[in-house]
N, C-alpha and C positions, 0 to 999 in steps of 0.2 A: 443439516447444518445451516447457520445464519451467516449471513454474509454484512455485516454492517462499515458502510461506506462515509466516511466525514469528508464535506469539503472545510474550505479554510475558516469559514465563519463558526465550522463543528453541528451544520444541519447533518442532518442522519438522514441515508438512505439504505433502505434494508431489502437486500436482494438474497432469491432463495432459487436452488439448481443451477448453476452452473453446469454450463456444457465440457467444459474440462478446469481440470484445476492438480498444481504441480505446487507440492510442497517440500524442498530440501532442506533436511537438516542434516551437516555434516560437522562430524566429531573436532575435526580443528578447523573448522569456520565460525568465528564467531558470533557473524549475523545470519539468520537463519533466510530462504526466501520462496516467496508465492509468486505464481504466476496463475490467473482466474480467466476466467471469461464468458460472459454471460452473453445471453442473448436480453437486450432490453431495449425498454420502449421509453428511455431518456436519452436524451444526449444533450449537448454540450455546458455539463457541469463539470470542471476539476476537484476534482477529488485528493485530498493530501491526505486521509488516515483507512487503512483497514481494518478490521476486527473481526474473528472468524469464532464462532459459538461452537461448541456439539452440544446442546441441550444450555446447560447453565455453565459448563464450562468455556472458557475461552486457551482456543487451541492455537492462534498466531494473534499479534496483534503488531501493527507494524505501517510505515510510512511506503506512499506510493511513491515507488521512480518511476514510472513511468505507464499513461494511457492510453490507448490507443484506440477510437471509435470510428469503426464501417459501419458505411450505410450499404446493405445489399438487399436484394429479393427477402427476402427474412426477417428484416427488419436492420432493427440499429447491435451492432456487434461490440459490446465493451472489451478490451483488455483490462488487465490489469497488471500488473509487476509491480513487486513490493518486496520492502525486506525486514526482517524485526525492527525494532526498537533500538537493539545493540548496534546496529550501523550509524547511531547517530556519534557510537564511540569512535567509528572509523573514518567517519569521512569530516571533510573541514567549509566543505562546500553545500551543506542542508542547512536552512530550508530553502525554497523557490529558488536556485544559482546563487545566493547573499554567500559570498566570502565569509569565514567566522575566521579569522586567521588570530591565531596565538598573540595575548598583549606581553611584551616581554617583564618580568615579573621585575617588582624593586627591591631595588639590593639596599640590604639592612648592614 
């Protein structure tokens, strides 16, 4: 599996093995979500997009809520938490905190 990482500019970072990774898709959830974490030897980049491969397919593709990076004996620790694409139908508050609040529509 490929691991492909966007920050806000849309540079690509491609990471591969993951030390654990949790993908939930549940039947009446309509955004599906990842939780990844690598062991890696970047940090302090924010990252706003994921995209997960199995060969030429693309198996999640979806916005980070949230990163989290440890520095330990190991090295640099990435989280990641993310969730499809369909969460942008749910929430009002993506991207970066920016309010997107409803314009009240004109009346005809």
């Amino acid at each position: 599996m490929k691991y492909i990482l966007k920050d806000a500019l849309k540079n690509e970072y491609i990471f591969f093995n993951p030390k654990s990774v949790t993908l939930i898709r549940e039947k009446n959830v309509p955004a599906d979500s990842l939780d990844v974490l690598f062991l890696s030897g970047i940090n302090g980049i924010e990252y706003a997009e994921i995209a997960v491969f199995d060969g030429s397919k693309c198996v999640f593709r979806g916005i980070v809520d949230e990163q989290i990076e440890t520095i330990s004996e190991s090295g640099i620790i990435l989280e990641i938490n993310a969730r499809s694409l369909a969460a942008l139908l749910l929430d009002n508050d993506w991207p970066n905190g920016r309010n997107l609040k409803a314009r009240p529509l004109p009346f005809f």
